[in-house]
C-alpha positions as CSV (number, residue, x, y, z in Angstrom):
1,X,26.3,-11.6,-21.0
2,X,23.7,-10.7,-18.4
3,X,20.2,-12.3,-18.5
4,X,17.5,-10.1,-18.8
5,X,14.8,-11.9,-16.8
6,X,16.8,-10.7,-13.9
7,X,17.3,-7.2,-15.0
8,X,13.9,-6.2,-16.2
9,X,11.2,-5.6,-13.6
10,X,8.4,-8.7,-13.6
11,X,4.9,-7.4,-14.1
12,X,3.5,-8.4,-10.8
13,X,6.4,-6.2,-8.7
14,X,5.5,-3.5,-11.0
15,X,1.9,-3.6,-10.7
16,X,1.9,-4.0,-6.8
17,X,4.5,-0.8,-7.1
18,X,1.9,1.5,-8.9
19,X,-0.8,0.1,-6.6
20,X,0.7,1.5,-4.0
21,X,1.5,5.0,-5.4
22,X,-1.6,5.3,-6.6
23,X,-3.1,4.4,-2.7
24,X,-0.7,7.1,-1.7
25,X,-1.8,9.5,-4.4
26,X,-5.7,9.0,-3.5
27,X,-4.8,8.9,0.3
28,X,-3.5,12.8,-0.4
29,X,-7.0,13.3,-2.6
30,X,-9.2,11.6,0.3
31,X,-7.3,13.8,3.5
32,X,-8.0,17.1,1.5
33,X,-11.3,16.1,0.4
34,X,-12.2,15.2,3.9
35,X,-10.7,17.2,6.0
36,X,-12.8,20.1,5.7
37,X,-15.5,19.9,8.9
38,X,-13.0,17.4,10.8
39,X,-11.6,18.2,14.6
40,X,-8.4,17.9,15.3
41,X,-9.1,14.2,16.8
42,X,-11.3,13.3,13.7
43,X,-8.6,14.7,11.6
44,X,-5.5,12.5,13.5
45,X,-7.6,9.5,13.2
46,X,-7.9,9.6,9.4
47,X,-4.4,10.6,8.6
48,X,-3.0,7.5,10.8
49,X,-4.2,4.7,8.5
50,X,-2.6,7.0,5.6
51,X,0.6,7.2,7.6
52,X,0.9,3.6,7.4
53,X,0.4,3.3,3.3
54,X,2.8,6.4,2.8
55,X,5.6,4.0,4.1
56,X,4.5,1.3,2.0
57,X,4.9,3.8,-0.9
58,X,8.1,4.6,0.2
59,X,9.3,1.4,0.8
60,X,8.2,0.7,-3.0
61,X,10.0,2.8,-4.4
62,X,13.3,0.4,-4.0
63,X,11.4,-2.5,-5.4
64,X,13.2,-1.8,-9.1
65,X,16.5,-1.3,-7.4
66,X,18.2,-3.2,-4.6
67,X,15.2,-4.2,-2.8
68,X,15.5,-7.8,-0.9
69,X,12.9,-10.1,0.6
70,X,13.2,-7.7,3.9
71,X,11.3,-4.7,2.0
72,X,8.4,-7.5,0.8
73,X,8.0,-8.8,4.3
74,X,8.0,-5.1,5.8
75,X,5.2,-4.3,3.0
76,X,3.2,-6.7,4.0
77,X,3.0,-6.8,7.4
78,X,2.6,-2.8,7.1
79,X,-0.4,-3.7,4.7
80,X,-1.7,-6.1,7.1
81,X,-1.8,-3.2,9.4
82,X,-3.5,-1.0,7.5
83,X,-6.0,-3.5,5.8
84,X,-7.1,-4.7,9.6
85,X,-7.7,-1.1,10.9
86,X,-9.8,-0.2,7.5
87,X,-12.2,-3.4,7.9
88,X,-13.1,-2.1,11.7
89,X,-12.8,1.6,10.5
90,X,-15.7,0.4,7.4
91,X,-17.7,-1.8,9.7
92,X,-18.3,1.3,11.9
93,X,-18.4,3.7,9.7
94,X,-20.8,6.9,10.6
95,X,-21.1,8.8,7.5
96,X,-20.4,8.0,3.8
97,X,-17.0,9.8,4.1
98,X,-15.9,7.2,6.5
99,X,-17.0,4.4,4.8
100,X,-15.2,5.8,1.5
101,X,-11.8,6.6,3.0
102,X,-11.6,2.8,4.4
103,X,-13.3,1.0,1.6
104,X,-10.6,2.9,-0.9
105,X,-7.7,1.6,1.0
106,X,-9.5,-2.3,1.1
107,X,-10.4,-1.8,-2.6
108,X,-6.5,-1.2,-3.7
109,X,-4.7,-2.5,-0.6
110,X,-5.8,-6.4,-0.7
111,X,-4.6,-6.8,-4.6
112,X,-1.0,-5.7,-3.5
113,X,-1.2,-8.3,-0.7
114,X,-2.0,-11.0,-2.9
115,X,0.9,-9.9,-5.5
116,X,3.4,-9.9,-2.7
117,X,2.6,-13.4,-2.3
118,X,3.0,-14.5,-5.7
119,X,5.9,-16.8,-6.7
120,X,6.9,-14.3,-9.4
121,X,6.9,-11.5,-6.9
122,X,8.9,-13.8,-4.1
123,X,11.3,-14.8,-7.1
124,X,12.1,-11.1,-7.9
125,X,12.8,-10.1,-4.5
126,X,14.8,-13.3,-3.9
127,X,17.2,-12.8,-6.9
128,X,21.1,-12.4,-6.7
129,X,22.8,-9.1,-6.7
């Protein structure tokens, strides 16, 4: 007989997982709201912080199959990443859009960091196949 608690997805995995996809989803949202009056350069410096949370999306979707410890790590420091480049990107923000596009990937990015870390969360990854 199999035990479940290892089976069954624990709530924190799962809620960092749709944090993520929904980061991805309003990173699409933001580039084509934003993209409008940008240059090429403008437009290139936007889309690389995005870059960055479309792999963590990816890499999320194997947390409810036969992701391992590796995939948290990668998320995080990925996150870290992204989370570093936002602060400078809001601190110097010129216009409202700016300030929008970084403060939406702080807003959602910093509570998946602090589920990664959670024992729950390190437990799930840490499991036997």
């Amino acid at each position: 007989m199999s035990d479940l608690r290892n089976v069954v997805m624990r709530r924190q995995v799962r809620a960092a997982q749709l944090l993520l996809f929904g980061l991805a989803f309003a990173g699409l949202v933001v580039m084509l709201a934003l993209s409008g009056g940008l240059t090429s350069y403008g437009m290139g410096n936007m889309i690389a912080p995005w870059l960055l949370v479309w792999v963590c999306a990816l890499l999320a979707l194997t947390y409810d199959g036969s992701a391992r410890g590796g995939v948290r790590i990668t998320t995080i420091v990925v996150m870290v990443f992204v989370l570093v480049g936002s602060f400078s990107q809001a601190s110097g923000a010129a216009a409202p859009g700016e300030f929008l596009d970084a403060a939406l990937r702080i807003v959602l990015g910093l509570p998946v960091m602090v589920l990664l870390f959670l024992p729950e969360t390190t437990a799930w990854f840490d499991r036997a196949k």
